[in-house]
C-alpha positions, -999 to 999 in steps of 0.1 A, spaced: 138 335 -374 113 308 -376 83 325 -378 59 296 -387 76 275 -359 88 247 -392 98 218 -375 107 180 -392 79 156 -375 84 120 -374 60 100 -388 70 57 -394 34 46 -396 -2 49 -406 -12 54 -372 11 85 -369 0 98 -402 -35 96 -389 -33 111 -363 -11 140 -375 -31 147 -404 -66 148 -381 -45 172 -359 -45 199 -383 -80 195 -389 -78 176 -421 -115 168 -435 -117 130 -420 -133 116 -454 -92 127 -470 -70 113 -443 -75 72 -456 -63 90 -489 -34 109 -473 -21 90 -448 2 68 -470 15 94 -491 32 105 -452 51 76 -445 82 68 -462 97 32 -460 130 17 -475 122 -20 -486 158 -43 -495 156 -67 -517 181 -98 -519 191 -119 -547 174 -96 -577 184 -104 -611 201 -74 -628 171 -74 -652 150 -72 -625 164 -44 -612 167 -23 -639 128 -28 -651 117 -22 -612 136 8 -609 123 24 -641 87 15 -625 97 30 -591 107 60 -606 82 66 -631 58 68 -595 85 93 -581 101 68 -557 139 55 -562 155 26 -560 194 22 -547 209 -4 -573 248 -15 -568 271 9 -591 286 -20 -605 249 -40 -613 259 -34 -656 288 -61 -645 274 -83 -629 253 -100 -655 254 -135 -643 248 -129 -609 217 -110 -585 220 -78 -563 207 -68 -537 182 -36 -536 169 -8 -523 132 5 -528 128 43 -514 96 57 -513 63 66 -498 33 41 -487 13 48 -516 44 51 -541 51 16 -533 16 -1 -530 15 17 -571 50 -5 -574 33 -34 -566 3 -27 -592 27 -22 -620 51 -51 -612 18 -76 -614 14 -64 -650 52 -78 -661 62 -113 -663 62 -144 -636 94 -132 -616 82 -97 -609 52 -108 -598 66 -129 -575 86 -98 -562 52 -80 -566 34 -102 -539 64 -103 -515 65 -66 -513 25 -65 -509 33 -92 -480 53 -66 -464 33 -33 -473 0 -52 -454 17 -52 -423 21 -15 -417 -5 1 -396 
């Protein structure tokens, strides 16, 4: 029985979270603050030092996002990995803000994901 008609929605941009969000009725002064805390969006990363990785997965999770790190990262001291960051608009554009606080190379990272992040309507 689905008596409250639950159903997964599908919602890949800030357009659709707009327009979702105003469907219900939302107060229209909220949905700029809501809207990116809808969409969910994987980021990889290539060629991260294992460093790296570690420090900006502690951030990402601190913010309740994840990020997907080889199993075998603890090995591979002298090489990079690639990466995945997992989590919601906002979550990420937060990522960004703390990885500008750390040294040269993750802010460097920092910028490219903000590169990314402004191109999502």
């Amino acid at each position: 029985m689905n008596q409250h008609e639950a159903e997964f929605i599908q919602i890949s941009s800030l357009s659709d979270a707009h327009r979702e969000i105003s469907a219900i009725g939302s107060d229209p002064n909220s949905i700029d603050i809501m809207a990116p805390k809808a969409v969910h969006k994987t980021i990889r990363l290539h060629k991260i030092t294992v460093q790296d990785a570690v420090i900006i997965k502690q951030d990402m999770l601190s913010i309740g996002g994840e990020v997907a790190i080889p199993k075998d990262a603890f090995h591979l001291k002298e090489s990079t990995v690639s990466i995945l960051l997992l989590g919601t608009v906002a979550q990420l554009k937060f990522l960004v803000e703390k990885l500008h606080r750390h040294y040269p190379r993750l802010q460097r990272i920092a910028t490219e994901i903000n590169g990314l992040l402004a191109d999502i309507k």
